[in-house]
C-alpha positions as CSV (number, residue, x, y, z in Angstrom):
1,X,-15.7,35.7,-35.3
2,X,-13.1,34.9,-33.0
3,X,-13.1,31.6,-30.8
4,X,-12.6,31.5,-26.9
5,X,-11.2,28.8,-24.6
6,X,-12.2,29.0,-21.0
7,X,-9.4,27.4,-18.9
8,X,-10.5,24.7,-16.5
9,X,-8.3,24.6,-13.2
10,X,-5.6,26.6,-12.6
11,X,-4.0,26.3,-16.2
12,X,-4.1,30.1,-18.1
13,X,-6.4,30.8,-21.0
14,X,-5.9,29.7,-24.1
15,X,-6.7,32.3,-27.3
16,X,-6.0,31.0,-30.5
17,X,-3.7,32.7,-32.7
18,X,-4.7,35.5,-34.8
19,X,-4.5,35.4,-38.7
20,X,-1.1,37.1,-39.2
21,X,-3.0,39.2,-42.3
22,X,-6.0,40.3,-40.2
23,X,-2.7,42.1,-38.1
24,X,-1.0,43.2,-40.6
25,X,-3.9,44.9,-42.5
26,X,-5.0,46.1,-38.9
27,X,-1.4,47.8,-38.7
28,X,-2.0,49.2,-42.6
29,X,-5.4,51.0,-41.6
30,X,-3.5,52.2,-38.7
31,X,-0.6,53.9,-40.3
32,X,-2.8,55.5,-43.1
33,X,-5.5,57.0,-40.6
34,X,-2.8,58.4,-38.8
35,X,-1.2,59.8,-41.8
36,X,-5.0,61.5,-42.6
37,X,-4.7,63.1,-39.7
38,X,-1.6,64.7,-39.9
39,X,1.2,62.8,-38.8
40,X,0.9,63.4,-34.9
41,X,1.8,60.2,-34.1
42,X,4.7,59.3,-36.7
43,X,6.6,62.4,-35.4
44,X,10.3,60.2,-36.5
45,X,9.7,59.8,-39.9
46,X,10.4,63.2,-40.3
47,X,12.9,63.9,-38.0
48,X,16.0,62.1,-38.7
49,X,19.1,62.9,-37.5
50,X,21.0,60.1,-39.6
51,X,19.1,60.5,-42.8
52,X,15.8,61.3,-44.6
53,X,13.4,63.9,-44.4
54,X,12.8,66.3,-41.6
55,X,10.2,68.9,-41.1
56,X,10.5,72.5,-41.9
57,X,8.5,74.9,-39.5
58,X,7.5,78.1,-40.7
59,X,6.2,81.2,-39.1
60,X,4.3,83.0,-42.1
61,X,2.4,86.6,-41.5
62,X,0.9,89.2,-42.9
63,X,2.1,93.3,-41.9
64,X,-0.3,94.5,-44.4
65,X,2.2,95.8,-47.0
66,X,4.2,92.2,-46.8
67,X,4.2,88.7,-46.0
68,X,6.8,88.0,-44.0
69,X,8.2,84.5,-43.9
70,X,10.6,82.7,-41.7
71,X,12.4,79.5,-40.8
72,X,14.6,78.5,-38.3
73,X,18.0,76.5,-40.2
74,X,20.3,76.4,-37.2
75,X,23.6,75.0,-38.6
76,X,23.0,75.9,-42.2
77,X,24.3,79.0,-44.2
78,X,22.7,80.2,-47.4
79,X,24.3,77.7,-49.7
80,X,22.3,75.2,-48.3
81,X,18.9,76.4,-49.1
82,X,17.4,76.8,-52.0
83,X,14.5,79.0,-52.9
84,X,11.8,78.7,-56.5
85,X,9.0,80.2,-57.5
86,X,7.0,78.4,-60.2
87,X,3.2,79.1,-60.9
88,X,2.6,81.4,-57.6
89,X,4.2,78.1,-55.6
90,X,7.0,79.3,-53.5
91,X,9.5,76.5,-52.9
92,X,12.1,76.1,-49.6
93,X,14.3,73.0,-49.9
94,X,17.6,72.4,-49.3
95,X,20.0,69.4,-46.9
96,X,21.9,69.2,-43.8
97,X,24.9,67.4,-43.0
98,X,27.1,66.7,-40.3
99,X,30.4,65.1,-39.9
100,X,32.0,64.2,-36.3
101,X,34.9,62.7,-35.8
102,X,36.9,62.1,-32.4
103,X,39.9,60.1,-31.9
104,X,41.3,59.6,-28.5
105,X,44.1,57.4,-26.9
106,X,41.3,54.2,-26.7
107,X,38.6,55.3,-28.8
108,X,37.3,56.8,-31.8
109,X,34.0,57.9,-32.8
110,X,33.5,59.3,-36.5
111,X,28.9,59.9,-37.0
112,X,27.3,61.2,-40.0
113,X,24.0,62.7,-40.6
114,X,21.9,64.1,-42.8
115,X,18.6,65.1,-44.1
116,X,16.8,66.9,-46.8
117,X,13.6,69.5,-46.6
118,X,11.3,71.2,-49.1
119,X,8.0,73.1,-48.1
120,X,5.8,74.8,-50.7
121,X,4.1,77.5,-50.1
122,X,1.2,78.9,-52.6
123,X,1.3,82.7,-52.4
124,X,-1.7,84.9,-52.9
125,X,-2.1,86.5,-56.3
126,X,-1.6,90.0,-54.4
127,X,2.0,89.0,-54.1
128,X,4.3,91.2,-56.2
129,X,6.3,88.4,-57.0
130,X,9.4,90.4,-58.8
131,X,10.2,91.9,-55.4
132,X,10.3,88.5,-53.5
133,X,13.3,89.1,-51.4
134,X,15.4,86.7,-49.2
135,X,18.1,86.9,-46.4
136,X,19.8,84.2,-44.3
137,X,21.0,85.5,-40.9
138,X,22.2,83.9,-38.1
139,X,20.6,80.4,-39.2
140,X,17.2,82.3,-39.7
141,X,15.7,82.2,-43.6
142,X,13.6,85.6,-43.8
143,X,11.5,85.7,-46.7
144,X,9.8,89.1,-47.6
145,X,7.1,89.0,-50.3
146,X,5.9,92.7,-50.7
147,X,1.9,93.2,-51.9
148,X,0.9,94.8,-55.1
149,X,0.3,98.3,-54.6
150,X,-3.2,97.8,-55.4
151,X,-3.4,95.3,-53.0
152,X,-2.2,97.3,-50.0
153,X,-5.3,98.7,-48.6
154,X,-5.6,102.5,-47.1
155,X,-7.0,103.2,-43.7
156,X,-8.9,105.7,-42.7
157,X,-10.5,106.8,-39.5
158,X,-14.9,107.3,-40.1
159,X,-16.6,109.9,-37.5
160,X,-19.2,108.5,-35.7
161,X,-22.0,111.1,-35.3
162,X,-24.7,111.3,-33.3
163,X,-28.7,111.0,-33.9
């Protein structure tokens, strides 16, 4: 129950100060709920440019024959990546770095940074997953993960008749 003042005069209102632990458990609930939710508002956390843990977005679909996964890596080549497959979990990691450095007549910069990734991704059991195949162009991770053939459905057109 919280206490009030009412000011008399001109003098401001005076609130008493809060119990530093009812804040900081507050602040706790806070941070957890939000994390429940998805992290939408803790977007630097996982976007560091001078170290940690950023995010990894993925544009995943299906073609009917394949899944077709990709990421964007600008700034990375393929030794930076690392793919595994373990249990029908298919694993993306890998790190960034960067080194600048800039001397000039009355200055001289030198930054780092860095950061690390990993997304898992569980595949369906229609995966063939011995013909799982993976290319790295242009800063763009293209992951192909052919279907069984038992799994790739036929079409065919049905004749609607009349009456």
């Amino acid at each position: 129950m919280a206490n009030i003042e009412i000011s008399k005069g001109n003098a401001p209102a005076k609130t008493p100060v809060a119990d530093p632990f009812d804040a900081l458990r507050t602040e706790m609930n806070r941070l957890f709920d939000a994390f429940d939710r998805g992290w939408p508002t803790l977007p630097s956390l996982f976007q560091s440019s001078r170290g940690g843990t950023f995010g990894l977005d993925l544009d995943i679909r299906d073609d009917g024959k394949e899944f077709v996964i990709e990421a964007d890596l600008p700034g990375l080549s393929e030794k930076d990546v690392t793919l595994k497959l373990a249990n029908g979990v298919l694993t993306i990691s890998g790190e960034r770095s960067d080194k600048r450095e800039e001397k000039k007549a009355n200055y001289y910069v030198s930054e780092r940074s860095f950061g690390s990734f990993m997304r898992q991704i569980r595949l369906p059991e229609t995966v063939d997953e011995s013909k799982i195949d993976a290319r790295f162009d242009k800063g763009v991770l293209k992951i192909t993960a052919p279907k069984k053939p038992e799994a790739v459905k036929s079409e065919r057109t049905i004749e609607v008749k009349s009456g």
